[in-house]
Structures are given as structure tokens and as C-alpha cells.
C-alpha positions as CSV (number, residue, x, y, z in Angstrom):
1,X,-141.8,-105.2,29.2
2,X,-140.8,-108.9,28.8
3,X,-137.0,-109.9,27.9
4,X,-135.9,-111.7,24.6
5,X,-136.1,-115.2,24.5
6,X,-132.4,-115.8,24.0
7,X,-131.5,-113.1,27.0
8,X,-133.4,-114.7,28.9
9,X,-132.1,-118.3,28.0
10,X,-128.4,-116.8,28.5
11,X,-129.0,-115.7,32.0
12,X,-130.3,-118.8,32.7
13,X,-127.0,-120.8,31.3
14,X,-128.9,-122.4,28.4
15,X,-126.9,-121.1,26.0
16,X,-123.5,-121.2,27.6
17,X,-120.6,-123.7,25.1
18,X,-119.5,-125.4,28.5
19,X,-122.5,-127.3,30.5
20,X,-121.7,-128.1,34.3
21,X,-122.8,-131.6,34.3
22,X,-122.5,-133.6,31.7
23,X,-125.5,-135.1,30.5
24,X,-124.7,-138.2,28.0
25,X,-123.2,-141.6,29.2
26,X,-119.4,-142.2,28.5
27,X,-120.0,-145.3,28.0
28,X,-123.4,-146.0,26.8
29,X,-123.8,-142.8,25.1
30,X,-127.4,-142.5,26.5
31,X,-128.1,-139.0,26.5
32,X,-131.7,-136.9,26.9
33,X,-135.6,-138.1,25.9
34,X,-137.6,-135.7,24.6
35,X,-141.3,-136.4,24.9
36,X,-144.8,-135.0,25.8
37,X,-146.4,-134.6,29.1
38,X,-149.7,-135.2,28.5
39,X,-153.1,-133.6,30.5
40,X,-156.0,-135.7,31.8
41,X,-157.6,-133.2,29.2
42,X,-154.9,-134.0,26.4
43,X,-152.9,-131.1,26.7
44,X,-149.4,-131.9,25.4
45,X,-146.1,-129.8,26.6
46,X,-142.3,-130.6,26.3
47,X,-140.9,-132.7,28.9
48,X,-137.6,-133.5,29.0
49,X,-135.9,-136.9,30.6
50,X,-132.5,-136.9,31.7
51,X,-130.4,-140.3,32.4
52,X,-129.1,-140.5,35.9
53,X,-125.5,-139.5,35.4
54,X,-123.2,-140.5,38.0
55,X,-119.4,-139.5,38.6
56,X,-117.1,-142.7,38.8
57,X,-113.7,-143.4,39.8
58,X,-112.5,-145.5,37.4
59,X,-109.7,-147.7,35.9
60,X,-109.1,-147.5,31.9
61,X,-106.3,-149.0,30.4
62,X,-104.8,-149.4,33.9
63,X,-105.1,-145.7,34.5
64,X,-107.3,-144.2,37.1
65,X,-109.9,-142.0,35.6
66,X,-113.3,-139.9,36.6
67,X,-116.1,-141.4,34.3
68,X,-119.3,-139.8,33.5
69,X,-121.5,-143.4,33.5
70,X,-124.6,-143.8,33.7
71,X,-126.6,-145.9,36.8
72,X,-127.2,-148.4,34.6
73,X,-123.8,-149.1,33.5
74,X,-122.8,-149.2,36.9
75,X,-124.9,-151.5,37.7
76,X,-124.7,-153.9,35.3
77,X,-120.5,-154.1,35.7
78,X,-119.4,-152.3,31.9
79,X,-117.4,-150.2,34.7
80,X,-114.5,-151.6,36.5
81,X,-114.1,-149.2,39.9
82,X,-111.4,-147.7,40.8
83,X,-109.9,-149.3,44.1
84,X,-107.4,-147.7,46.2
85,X,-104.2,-148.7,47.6
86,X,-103.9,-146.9,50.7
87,X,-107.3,-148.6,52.3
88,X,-105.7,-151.8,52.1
């Protein structure tokens, strides 16, 4: 006998209010793509894309704070890092 759907999404976390990870850019706001993934014989199914979300140590309004950014903002310098004093 199979579970419900939604039991089954529960006990997999789906359906929990609080995710782990956060998956949408602080910054950038870029969050999941939905799309198809489609066969060599055209069958379509739901694929998901997620932005590579990184953890950053960062300084906001001359405050040290840990960002959710994305690489991209990282890399293109929208995030000022976090440098500490002690390595100097």
C-alpha cells in the first residue's frame, strides 16, 4: 500500500516552514528555474535548477555579517568580504 503524497513529502522535509539552506540570492534575489528535461524521444519531466548559493562573511554598513550570495555576485565584486583583524 503506497503512502499519501503529502506524508510522504513531509518525511522527506518538503513541506517543513524552515528550509536548511537557503535557496534565493540576498543580493541578486536569483532564486530556482523551473524547466523541462527533455528525452531523445521527447519526453518532458520537471527539472529543477538551483543557483549556486554560497555562505559569505561579509561587511554591511560596517558590520560583519554571514550573506547568502550567490557565485556570481561574488564574483563579480557586489560583495565586499569580510577581512579579519587578527590575521594581520
Amino acid at each position: 500500500m503506497r503512502r499519501p503524497l503529502n506524508e510522504t513529502r513531509a518525511r522527506r522535509g518538503a513541506l517543513s516552514k524552515e528550509s536548511p539552506v537557503a535557496r534565493r540570492c540576498e543580493l541578486c534575489n536569483k532564486g530556482r528555474q523551473v524547466g523541462h528535461k527533455v528525452s531523445h524521444s521527447n519526453i518532458k519531466t520537471k527539472k529543477v535548477w538551483l543557483p549556486n548559493i554560497q555562505k559569505v562573511r561579509a561587511v554591511v554598513d560596517g558590520k560583519p555579517v554571514i550573506l547568502s550570495v550567490c557565485t556570481r555576485c561574488i564574483r563579480s565584486g557586489k560583495v565586499e568580504k569580510r577581512t579579519d583583524a587578527k590575521a594581520a
